[in-house]
C-alpha positions in Angstrom: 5.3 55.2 -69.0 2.8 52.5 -67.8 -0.2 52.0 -68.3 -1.4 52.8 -64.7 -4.1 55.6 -63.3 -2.3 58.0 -61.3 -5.2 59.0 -59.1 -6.4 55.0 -58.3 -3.1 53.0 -59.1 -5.2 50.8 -61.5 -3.3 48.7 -63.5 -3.4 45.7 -65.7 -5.0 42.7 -64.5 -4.3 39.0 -66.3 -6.6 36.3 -67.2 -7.4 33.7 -69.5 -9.3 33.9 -73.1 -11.7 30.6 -72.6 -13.0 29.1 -76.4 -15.4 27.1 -76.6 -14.1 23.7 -76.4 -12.7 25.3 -72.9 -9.1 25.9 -74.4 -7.5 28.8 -71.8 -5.0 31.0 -73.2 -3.1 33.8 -71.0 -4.9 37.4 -71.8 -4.4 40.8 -70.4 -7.5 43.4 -68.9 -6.2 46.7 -69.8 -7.3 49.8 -67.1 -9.5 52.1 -69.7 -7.4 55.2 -69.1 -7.9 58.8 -70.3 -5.3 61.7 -70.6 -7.4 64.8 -68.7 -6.2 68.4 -67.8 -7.6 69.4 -64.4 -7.6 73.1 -62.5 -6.6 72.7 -58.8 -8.5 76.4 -58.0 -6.4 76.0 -54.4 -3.1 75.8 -56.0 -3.8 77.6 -58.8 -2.5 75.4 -61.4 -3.3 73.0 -64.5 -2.0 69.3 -64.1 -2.6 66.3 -66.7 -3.3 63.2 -65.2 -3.5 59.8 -66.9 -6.6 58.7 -65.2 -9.2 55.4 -65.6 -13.1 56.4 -66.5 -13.8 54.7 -63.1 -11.5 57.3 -61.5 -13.2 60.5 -63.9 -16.5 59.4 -62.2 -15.2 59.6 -58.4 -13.7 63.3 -59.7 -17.4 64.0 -60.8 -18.7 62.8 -57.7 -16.5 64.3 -55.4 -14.4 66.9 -56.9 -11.0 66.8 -58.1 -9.3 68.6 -54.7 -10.8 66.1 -52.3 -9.6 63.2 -55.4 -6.0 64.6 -55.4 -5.7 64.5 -51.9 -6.7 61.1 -51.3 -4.4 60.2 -54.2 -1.3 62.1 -52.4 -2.1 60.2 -49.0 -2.0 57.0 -50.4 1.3 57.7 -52.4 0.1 57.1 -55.8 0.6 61.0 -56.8 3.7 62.9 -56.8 3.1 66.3 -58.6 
């Protein structure tokens, strides 16, 4: 599976590793994803997401229903 955030579609970005003397070599940003269990109370269910820490702080922020339902609108989940 990717390396992609299921509630955010983050993914990889690419850029360049710059030395010194300026050299520029290809590099790649991974997303800093986590594997989380989450209780939807309103479905009454557990899912595991693979989710970035960026994503873990809009959950804290705004609660994983409202999250998850933002997430299905824009077509990034499925389950």
């Amino acid at each position: 599976m990717s390396r992609v955030c299921e509630l955010t579609g983050k993914r990889a970005m690419v850029g360049n590793n710059v030395s010194h003397a300026m050299n520029k070599t290809k590099r790649k940003f991974d997303v800093n994803l986590k594997k989380k269990r989450f209780y939807l109370p309103e479905e009454d269910k557990w899912i595991t997401l693979k989710v970035s820490t960026s994503a873990l702080k809009n959950i804290n922020k705004k609660g994983i229903e409202a999250v998850v339902k933002e997430a299905r609108q824009k077509g990034f989940l499925n389950k």
